[in-house]
C-alpha positions in Angstrom: 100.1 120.0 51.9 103.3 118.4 51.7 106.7 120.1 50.1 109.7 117.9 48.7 113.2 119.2 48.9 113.7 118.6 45.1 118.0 119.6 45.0 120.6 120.9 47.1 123.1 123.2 46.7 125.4 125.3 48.3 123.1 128.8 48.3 120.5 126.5 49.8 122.4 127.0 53.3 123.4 130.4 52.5 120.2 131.6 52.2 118.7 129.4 55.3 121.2 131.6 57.6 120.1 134.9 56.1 116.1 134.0 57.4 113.9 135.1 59.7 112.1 132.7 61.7 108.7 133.5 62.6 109.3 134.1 66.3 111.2 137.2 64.9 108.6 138.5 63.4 106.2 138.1 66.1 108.2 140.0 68.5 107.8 142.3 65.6 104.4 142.8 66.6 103.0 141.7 63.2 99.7 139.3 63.7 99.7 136.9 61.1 95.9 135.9 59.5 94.7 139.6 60.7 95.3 141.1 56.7 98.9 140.3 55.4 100.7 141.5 52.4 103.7 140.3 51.0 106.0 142.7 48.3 109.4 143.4 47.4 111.3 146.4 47.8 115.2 147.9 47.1 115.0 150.1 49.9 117.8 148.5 51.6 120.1 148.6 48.3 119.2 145.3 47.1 115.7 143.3 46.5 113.9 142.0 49.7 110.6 140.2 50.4 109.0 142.7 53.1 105.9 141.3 55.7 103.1 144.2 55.9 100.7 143.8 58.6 98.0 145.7 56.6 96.0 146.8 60.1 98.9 148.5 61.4 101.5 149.3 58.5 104.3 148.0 60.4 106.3 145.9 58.4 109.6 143.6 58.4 112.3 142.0 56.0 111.5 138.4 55.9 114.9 137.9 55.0 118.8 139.9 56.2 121.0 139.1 53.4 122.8 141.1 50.7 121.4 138.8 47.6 118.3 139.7 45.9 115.0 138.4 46.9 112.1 138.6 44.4 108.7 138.0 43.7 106.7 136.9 46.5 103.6 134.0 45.7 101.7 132.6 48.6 100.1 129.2 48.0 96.5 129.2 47.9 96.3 127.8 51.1 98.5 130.6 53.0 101.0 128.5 54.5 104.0 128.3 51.8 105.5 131.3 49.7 107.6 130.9 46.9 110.3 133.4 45.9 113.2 133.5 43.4 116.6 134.8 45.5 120.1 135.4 43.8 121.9 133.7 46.3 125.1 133.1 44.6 124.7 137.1 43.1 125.2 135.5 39.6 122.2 137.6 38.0 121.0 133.7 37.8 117.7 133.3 40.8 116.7 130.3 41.5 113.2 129.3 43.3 112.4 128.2 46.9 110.2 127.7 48.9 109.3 128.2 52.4 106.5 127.8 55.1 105.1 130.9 57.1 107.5 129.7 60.1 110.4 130.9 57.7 111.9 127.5 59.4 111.4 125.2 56.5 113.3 126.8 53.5 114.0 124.5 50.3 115.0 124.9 46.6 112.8 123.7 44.4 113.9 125.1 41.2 118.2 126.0 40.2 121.1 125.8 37.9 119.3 126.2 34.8 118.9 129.6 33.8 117.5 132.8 35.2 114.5 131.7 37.1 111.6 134.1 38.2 108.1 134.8 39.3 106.8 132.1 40.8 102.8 131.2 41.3 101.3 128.2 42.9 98.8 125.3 41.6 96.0 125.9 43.2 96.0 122.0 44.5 99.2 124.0 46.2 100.8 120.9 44.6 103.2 122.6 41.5 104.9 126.0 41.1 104.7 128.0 37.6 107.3 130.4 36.9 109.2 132.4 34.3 112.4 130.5 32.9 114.5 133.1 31.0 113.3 134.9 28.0 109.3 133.9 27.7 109.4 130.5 29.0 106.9 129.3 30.9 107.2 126.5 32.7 106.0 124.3 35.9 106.9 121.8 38.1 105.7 119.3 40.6 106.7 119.6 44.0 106.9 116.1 44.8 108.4 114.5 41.8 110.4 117.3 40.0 108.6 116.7 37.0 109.0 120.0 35.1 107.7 121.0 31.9 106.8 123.9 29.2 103.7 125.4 29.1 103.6 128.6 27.4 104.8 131.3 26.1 105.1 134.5 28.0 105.6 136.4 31.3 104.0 136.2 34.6 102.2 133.1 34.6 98.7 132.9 37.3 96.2 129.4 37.6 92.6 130.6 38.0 91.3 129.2 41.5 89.8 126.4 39.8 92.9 125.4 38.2 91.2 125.1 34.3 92.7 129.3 33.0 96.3 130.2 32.9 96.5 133.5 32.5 99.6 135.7 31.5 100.9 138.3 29.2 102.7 138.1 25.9 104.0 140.2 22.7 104.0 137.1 20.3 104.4 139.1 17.2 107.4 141.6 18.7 105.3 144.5 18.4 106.7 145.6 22.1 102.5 145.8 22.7 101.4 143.1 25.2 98.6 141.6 25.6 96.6 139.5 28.1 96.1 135.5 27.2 94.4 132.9 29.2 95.4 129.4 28.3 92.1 127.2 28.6 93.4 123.9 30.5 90.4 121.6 29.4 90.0 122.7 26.1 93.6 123.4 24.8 92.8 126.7 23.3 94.3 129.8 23.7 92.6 133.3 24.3 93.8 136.6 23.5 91.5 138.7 26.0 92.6 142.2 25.4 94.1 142.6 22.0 94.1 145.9 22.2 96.4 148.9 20.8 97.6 149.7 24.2 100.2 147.3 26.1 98.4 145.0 28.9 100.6 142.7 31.5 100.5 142.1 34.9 96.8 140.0 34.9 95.9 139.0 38.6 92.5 136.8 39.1 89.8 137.6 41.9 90.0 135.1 44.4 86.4 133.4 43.1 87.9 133.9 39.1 85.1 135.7 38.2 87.2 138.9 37.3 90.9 139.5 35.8 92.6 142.5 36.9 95.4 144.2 34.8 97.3 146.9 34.2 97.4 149.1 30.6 98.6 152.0 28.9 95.3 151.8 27.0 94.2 155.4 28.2 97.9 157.3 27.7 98.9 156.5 31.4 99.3 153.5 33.2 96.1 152.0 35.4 94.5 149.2 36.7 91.2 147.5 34.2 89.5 145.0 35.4 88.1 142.1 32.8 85.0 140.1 33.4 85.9 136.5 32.8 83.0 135.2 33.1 83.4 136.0 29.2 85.3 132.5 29.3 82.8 130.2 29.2 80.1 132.8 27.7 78.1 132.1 24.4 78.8 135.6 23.4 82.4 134.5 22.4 85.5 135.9 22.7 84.7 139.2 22.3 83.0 139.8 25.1 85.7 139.6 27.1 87.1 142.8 25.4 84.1 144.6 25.3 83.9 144.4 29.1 87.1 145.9 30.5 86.4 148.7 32.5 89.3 151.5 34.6 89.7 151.4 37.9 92.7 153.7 38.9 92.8 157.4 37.4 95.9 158.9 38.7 98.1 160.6 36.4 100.9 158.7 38.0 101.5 155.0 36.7 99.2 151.9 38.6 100.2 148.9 38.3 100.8 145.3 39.8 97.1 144.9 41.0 96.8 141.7 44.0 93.4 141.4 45.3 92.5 141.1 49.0 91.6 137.7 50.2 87.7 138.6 49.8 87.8 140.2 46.8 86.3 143.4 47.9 89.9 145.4 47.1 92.7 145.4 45.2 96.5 146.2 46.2 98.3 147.7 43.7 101.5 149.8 43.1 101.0 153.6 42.3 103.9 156.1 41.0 102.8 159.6 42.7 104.8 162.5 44.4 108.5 160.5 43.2 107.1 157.5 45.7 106.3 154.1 44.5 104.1 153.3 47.0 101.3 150.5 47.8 97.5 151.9 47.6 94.4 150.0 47.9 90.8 150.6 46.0 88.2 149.0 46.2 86.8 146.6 43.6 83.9 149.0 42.3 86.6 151.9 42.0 85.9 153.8 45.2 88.0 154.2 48.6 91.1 154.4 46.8 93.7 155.0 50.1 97.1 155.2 50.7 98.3 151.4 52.0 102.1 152.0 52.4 105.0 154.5 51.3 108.5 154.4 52.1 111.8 154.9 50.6 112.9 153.1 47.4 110.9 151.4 45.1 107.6 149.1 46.9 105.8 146.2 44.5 105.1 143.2 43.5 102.1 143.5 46.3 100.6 139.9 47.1 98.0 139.4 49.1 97.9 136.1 51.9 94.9 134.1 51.3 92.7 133.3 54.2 
Protein backbone atom coordinates (compact mmCIF):
# COMPACT_ATOMS: atom_id res chain seq x y z
CA UNK A 1 0.00 0.00 0.00
CA UNK A 2 1.32 3.26 -0.54
CA UNK A 3 0.56 6.50 1.79
CA UNK A 4 0.71 10.28 0.46
CA UNK A 5 1.76 12.98 2.75
CA UNK A 6 -1.39 15.02 1.79
CA UNK A 7 -0.27 18.70 4.00
CA UNK A 8 2.12 19.92 6.23
CA UNK A 9 2.05 21.84 9.13
CA UNK A 10 3.75 22.83 12.08
CA UNK A 11 2.28 19.96 14.65
CA UNK A 12 3.30 17.56 11.96
CA UNK A 13 6.96 17.76 13.47
CA UNK A 14 5.76 18.27 16.80
CA UNK A 15 4.11 15.21 16.95
CA UNK A 16 7.00 13.16 14.92
CA UNK A 17 9.39 14.08 18.04
CA UNK A 18 6.90 12.93 20.61
CA UNK A 19 6.96 9.04 18.74
CA UNK A 20 8.10 5.91 19.45
CA UNK A 21 9.88 4.11 16.97
CA UNK A 22 9.45 0.49 16.79
CA UNK A 23 12.90 -0.55 18.06
CA UNK A 24 11.51 1.06 21.33
CA UNK A 25 8.94 -1.05 21.56
CA UNK A 26 10.76 -4.09 20.87
CA UNK A 27 13.09 -3.64 23.56
CA UNK A 28 9.81 -3.45 25.28
CA UNK A 29 9.50 -7.03 24.89
CA UNK A 30 6.17 -6.72 22.91
CA UNK A 31 6.14 -9.28 19.76
CA UNK A 32 4.34 -7.75 17.16
CA UNK A 33 1.79 -10.28 14.87
CA UNK A 34 1.64 -12.64 18.12
CA UNK A 35 -2.13 -10.98 19.21
CA UNK A 36 -1.98 -7.03 19.29
CA UNK A 37 -4.37 -4.63 20.54
CA UNK A 38 -4.42 -1.05 20.16
CA UNK A 39 -6.72 1.48 22.76
CA UNK A 40 -6.63 4.69 24.31
CA UNK A 41 -6.31 5.56 27.71
CA UNK A 42 -6.00 9.04 30.22
CA UNK A 43 -4.00 7.26 32.66
CA UNK A 44 -1.16 9.51 32.14
CA UNK A 45 -3.44 12.77 32.50
CA UNK A 46 -4.06 13.19 28.96
CA UNK A 47 -5.28 10.74 25.94
CA UNK A 48 -2.70 8.16 24.61
CA UNK A 49 -2.70 5.36 22.06
CA UNK A 50 -1.29 2.32 24.27
CA UNK A 51 0.35 -1.16 22.34
CA UNK A 52 -1.08 -4.33 24.38
CA UNK A 53 0.69 -7.41 23.58
CA UNK A 54 -2.45 -9.49 24.30
CA UNK A 55 -0.18 -12.90 25.21
CA UNK A 56 1.57 -11.25 27.87
CA UNK A 57 -0.44 -7.93 29.06
CA UNK A 58 2.59 -5.87 28.91
CA UNK A 59 1.92 -2.81 27.24
CA UNK A 60 3.50 0.61 26.03
CA UNK A 61 2.62 4.33 24.99
CA UNK A 62 3.02 4.45 21.31
CA UNK A 63 3.49 7.94 21.73
CA UNK A 64 5.39 10.59 24.95
CA UNK A 65 3.76 13.74 24.50
CA UNK A 66 1.40 15.94 26.49
CA UNK A 67 -1.33 16.45 23.54
CA UNK A 68 -4.11 14.05 23.24
CA UNK A 69 -3.96 10.99 21.09
CA UNK A 70 -7.25 9.35 20.10
CA UNK A 71 -8.88 6.65 18.48
CA UNK A 72 -6.71 4.05 17.15
CA UNK A 73 -7.85 2.29 13.44
CA UNK A 74 -5.40 -0.18 11.93
CA UNK A 75 -5.76 -0.66 8.14
CA UNK A 76 -7.01 -3.81 7.09
CA UNK A 77 -3.81 -4.89 6.13
CA UNK A 78 -2.02 -4.34 9.74
CA UNK A 79 0.64 -2.20 8.69
CA UNK A 80 -0.75 1.57 9.01
CA UNK A 81 -2.84 3.06 11.96
CA UNK A 82 -4.64 6.06 11.82
CA UNK A 83 -5.25 8.35 14.85
CA UNK A 84 -6.62 11.87 15.55
CA UNK A 85 -3.91 13.85 18.02
CA UNK A 86 -4.46 17.47 19.38
CA UNK A 87 -1.21 18.54 18.68
CA UNK A 88 -1.54 22.14 18.86
CA UNK A 89 -3.97 21.51 22.28
CA UNK A 90 -6.67 23.58 20.40
CA UNK A 91 -9.59 21.06 21.35
CA UNK A 92 -9.22 20.92 17.25
CA UNK A 93 -7.42 16.96 16.26
CA UNK A 94 -6.44 16.46 13.25
CA UNK A 95 -5.78 12.84 11.53
CA UNK A 96 -2.41 11.01 10.79
CA UNK A 97 -1.24 8.43 9.87
CA UNK A 98 1.55 6.14 10.55
CA UNK A 99 3.22 2.64 9.71
CA UNK A 100 3.86 -0.05 12.48
CA UNK A 101 7.60 1.23 12.52
CA UNK A 102 6.10 4.52 14.19
CA UNK A 103 9.00 5.96 11.67
CA UNK A 104 6.67 7.15 8.94
CA UNK A 105 4.22 9.63 10.56
CA UNK A 106 2.04 11.97 8.12
CA UNK A 107 -1.08 14.24 8.38
CA UNK A 108 -3.55 13.35 6.28
CA UNK A 109 -6.44 15.21 7.48
CA UNK A 110 -6.15 19.26 9.42
CA UNK A 111 -7.23 22.76 9.82
CA UNK A 112 -10.74 22.24 9.23
CA UNK A 113 -12.62 21.54 12.24
CA UNK A 114 -12.60 18.96 15.01
CA UNK A 115 -11.56 15.81 13.27
CA UNK A 116 -12.08 12.30 14.83
CA UNK A 117 -12.37 8.54 14.67
CA UNK A 118 -10.79 7.47 11.88
CA UNK A 119 -11.39 3.86 9.92
CA UNK A 120 -9.78 2.62 6.93
CA UNK A 121 -11.09 1.48 3.19
CA UNK A 122 -10.69 -1.80 3.14
CA UNK A 123 -8.52 -1.38 -0.36
CA UNK A 124 -6.44 0.44 2.75
CA UNK A 125 -6.66 3.18 0.06
CA UNK A 126 -9.06 6.04 1.95
CA UNK A 127 -9.70 6.97 5.63
CA UNK A 128 -13.45 7.72 6.96
CA UNK A 129 -13.78 9.76 9.89
CA UNK A 130 -16.02 11.95 12.05
CA UNK A 131 -15.80 15.81 11.02
CA UNK A 132 -17.41 17.86 13.78
CA UNK A 133 -21.04 17.51 14.69
CA UNK A 134 -22.32 14.27 12.54
CA UNK A 135 -20.38 14.66 9.58
CA UNK A 136 -19.15 11.91 7.95
CA UNK A 137 -16.76 12.15 5.66
CA UNK A 138 -13.71 10.36 3.68
CA UNK A 139 -10.81 10.85 1.85
CA UNK A 140 -8.32 9.47 -0.58
CA UNK A 141 -4.89 8.96 0.49
CA UNK A 142 -3.35 9.64 -2.67
CA UNK A 143 -5.21 12.47 -4.14
CA UNK A 144 -6.88 14.32 -1.12
CA UNK A 145 -10.09 13.95 -2.62
CA UNK A 146 -12.41 14.34 0.38
CA UNK A 147 -16.01 14.10 0.47
CA UNK A 148 -19.46 13.73 2.53
CA UNK A 149 -20.91 10.63 3.01
CA UNK A 150 -23.30 10.44 5.75
CA UNK A 151 -24.66 11.40 8.51
CA UNK A 152 -23.62 10.22 11.91
CA UNK A 153 -20.91 9.00 14.27
CA UNK A 154 -18.39 6.31 14.12
CA UNK A 155 -18.18 5.42 10.69
CA UNK A 156 -16.86 1.32 9.78
CA UNK A 157 -16.53 -0.23 5.78
CA UNK A 158 -17.61 -3.86 5.89
CA UNK A 159 -14.62 -6.10 4.70
CA UNK A 160 -15.89 -6.12 1.34
CA UNK A 161 -16.15 -2.56 1.13
CA UNK A 162 -20.18 -2.47 -0.21
CA UNK A 163 -21.86 -1.62 4.01
CA UNK A 164 -21.06 1.46 5.95
CA UNK A 165 -22.07 1.06 9.08
CA UNK A 166 -22.51 3.64 11.93
CA UNK A 167 -24.78 5.15 14.46
CA UNK A 168 -27.20 8.12 14.37
CA UNK A 169 -30.14 9.94 16.25
CA UNK A 170 -31.62 11.61 13.04
CA UNK A 171 -34.76 12.70 14.64
CA UNK A 172 -33.06 14.25 18.05
CA UNK A 173 -34.71 11.82 20.15
CA UNK A 174 -31.16 11.42 22.07
CA UNK A 175 -32.00 7.34 21.10
CA UNK A 176 -29.43 6.06 18.59
CA UNK A 177 -29.62 3.76 16.36
CA UNK A 178 -27.48 1.48 14.17
CA UNK A 179 -27.56 2.25 10.06
CA UNK A 180 -25.70 0.53 7.40
CA UNK A 181 -25.30 2.59 4.23
CA UNK A 182 -25.62 0.04 1.25
CA UNK A 183 -22.67 1.26 -1.27
CA UNK A 184 -24.17 -0.57 -4.45
CA UNK A 185 -27.58 0.12 -3.97
CA UNK A 186 -27.74 3.68 -2.39
CA UNK A 187 -30.09 2.82 0.23
CA UNK A 188 -29.97 3.22 3.69
CA UNK A 189 -30.81 0.75 6.54
CA UNK A 190 -31.92 1.35 9.97
CA UNK A 191 -30.89 -2.15 11.57
CA UNK A 192 -31.96 -1.73 15.07
CA UNK A 193 -34.64 0.89 15.45
CA UNK A 194 -35.22 -0.02 18.61
CA UNK A 195 -36.43 1.96 21.97
CA UNK A 196 -33.18 1.58 23.57
CA UNK A 197 -29.96 3.67 22.25
CA UNK A 198 -27.44 1.51 20.03
CA UNK A 199 -23.83 3.00 18.76
CA UNK A 200 -20.60 1.73 18.72
CA UNK A 201 -21.32 -1.04 15.63
CA UNK A 202 -17.97 -3.03 14.90
CA UNK A 203 -18.17 -5.83 11.87
CA UNK A 204 -16.69 -9.45 12.27
CA UNK A 205 -13.76 -9.63 10.29
CA UNK A 206 -15.67 -12.06 7.38
CA UNK A 207 -18.95 -9.29 7.76
CA UNK A 208 -21.13 -11.82 8.52
CA UNK A 209 -22.06 -10.38 12.08
CA UNK A 210 -22.32 -6.57 13.52
CA UNK A 211 -21.47 -6.15 16.95
CA UNK A 212 -22.87 -3.21 19.10
CA UNK A 213 -23.44 -1.88 22.20
CA UNK A 214 -27.20 -0.96 23.77
CA UNK A 215 -29.09 0.09 26.59
CA UNK A 216 -31.84 -2.10 25.21
CA UNK A 217 -31.95 -4.30 28.48
CA UNK A 218 -31.67 -1.24 31.28
CA UNK A 219 -27.77 -1.64 31.36
CA UNK A 220 -25.27 -1.21 28.89
CA UNK A 221 -23.95 -4.64 26.79
CA UNK A 222 -22.67 -5.89 23.89
CA UNK A 223 -25.56 -7.54 20.94
CA UNK A 224 -24.46 -8.98 18.25
CA UNK A 225 -26.60 -8.59 14.75
CA UNK A 226 -26.67 -11.13 12.00
CA UNK A 227 -25.98 -9.26 8.77
CA UNK A 228 -26.37 -11.63 6.73
CA UNK A 229 -29.97 -10.00 7.05
CA UNK A 230 -28.47 -7.53 4.30
CA UNK A 231 -28.86 -9.20 1.36
CA UNK A 232 -31.66 -11.64 2.84
CA UNK A 233 -35.23 -12.00 1.17
CA UNK A 234 -36.71 -11.81 4.54
CA UNK A 235 -36.16 -7.96 4.43
CA UNK A 236 -35.26 -5.59 6.75
CA UNK A 237 -36.62 -6.94 9.49
CA UNK A 238 -34.76 -9.69 9.95
CA UNK A 239 -32.08 -7.96 10.86
CA UNK A 240 -33.91 -6.75 14.03
CA UNK A 241 -35.39 -9.84 14.83
CA UNK A 242 -31.90 -11.39 15.15
CA UNK A 243 -29.92 -9.46 17.64
CA UNK A 244 -29.00 -11.46 20.43
CA UNK A 245 -26.83 -10.27 24.21
CA UNK A 246 -23.64 -11.21 24.69
CA UNK A 247 -22.28 -9.41 27.86
CA UNK A 248 -24.43 -9.52 31.22
CA UNK A 249 -22.61 -7.58 33.73
CA UNK A 250 -24.45 -5.17 35.65
CA UNK A 251 -21.60 -2.81 34.86
CA UNK A 252 -21.67 -0.95 31.40
CA UNK A 253 -19.98 -3.01 28.12
CA UNK A 254 -19.23 -1.32 25.50
CA UNK A 255 -16.81 -0.51 22.51
CA UNK A 256 -16.81 -4.25 21.19
CA UNK A 257 -13.47 -4.92 18.46
CA UNK A 258 -13.28 -8.38 17.34
CA UNK A 259 -10.09 -10.59 17.25
CA UNK A 260 -8.54 -11.00 14.03
CA UNK A 261 -10.38 -14.62 13.62
CA UNK A 262 -13.46 -13.72 14.76
CA UNK A 263 -13.74 -16.21 17.46
CA UNK A 264 -13.75 -13.14 20.27
CA UNK A 265 -14.51 -9.90 20.87
CA UNK A 266 -12.60 -7.07 22.87
CA UNK A 267 -14.64 -4.84 24.54
CA UNK A 268 -14.66 -2.22 27.34
CA UNK A 269 -16.36 -3.20 30.69
CA UNK A 270 -17.21 -0.71 33.78
CA UNK A 271 -16.83 -3.08 37.03
CA UNK A 272 -15.34 -2.59 40.50
CA UNK A 273 -14.72 1.57 39.56
CA UNK A 274 -12.25 0.07 36.66
CA UNK A 275 -12.74 0.60 33.08
CA UNK A 276 -11.08 -2.16 32.00
CA UNK A 277 -10.52 -4.30 28.62
CA UNK A 278 -12.28 -8.00 28.77
CA UNK A 279 -12.61 -10.41 26.17
CA UNK A 280 -15.65 -13.13 25.34
CA UNK A 281 -16.00 -15.11 23.06
CA UNK A 282 -18.27 -14.85 20.09
CA UNK A 283 -20.98 -17.47 21.33
CA UNK A 284 -21.00 -15.65 24.76
CA UNK A 285 -18.81 -17.92 26.85
CA UNK A 286 -15.08 -17.44 28.31
CA UNK A 287 -15.68 -13.94 29.12
CA UNK A 288 -12.01 -13.08 30.95
CA UNK A 289 -10.34 -10.24 32.27
CA UNK A 290 -7.93 -8.83 29.17
CA UNK A 291 -6.41 -5.69 30.95
CA UNK A 292 -7.05 -3.26 33.96
CA UNK A 293 -5.20 -0.42 35.08
CA UNK A 294 -5.55 2.96 36.30
CA UNK A 295 -7.67 5.61 34.53
CA UNK A 296 -10.11 5.11 31.93
CA UNK A 297 -8.96 1.96 29.10
CA UNK A 298 -11.03 1.93 25.45
CA UNK A 299 -11.51 2.35 22.28
CA UNK A 300 -9.96 -1.41 22.04
CA UNK A 301 -8.88 -2.26 18.27
CA UNK A 302 -7.81 -5.26 17.34
CA UNK A 303 -4.46 -5.64 14.55
CA UNK A 304 -5.59 -7.68 11.68
CA UNK A 305 -3.45 -10.58 10.73
Amino acid sequence: MSVYVLRITSGLAGLSATLCALAIILAHGLKLGAGDLLFETNRAGNWDIVWLDVATGRTIALMDGAHDENGPSWSFDGQWIAFSADVERDLLPEIYVMDVSGRDVRLVVGDNGSNRRPAWTPDNRSIIFMRNYRRIRQIELETGFEEEIASGFSPVWSPDGRYLAFYDDPDGRLNNDIFVFDRLTGRLYNVTAYPGSDWSPAWSPDGAWLAFASRRDGSTDIYLLDAGCLASDAGIASCRSSVRRLTTHPGSDYDPAWSPDGARLAYVSEQAGQFQLRVIDADGSNDRLLFAGPGINQYPRWRPR
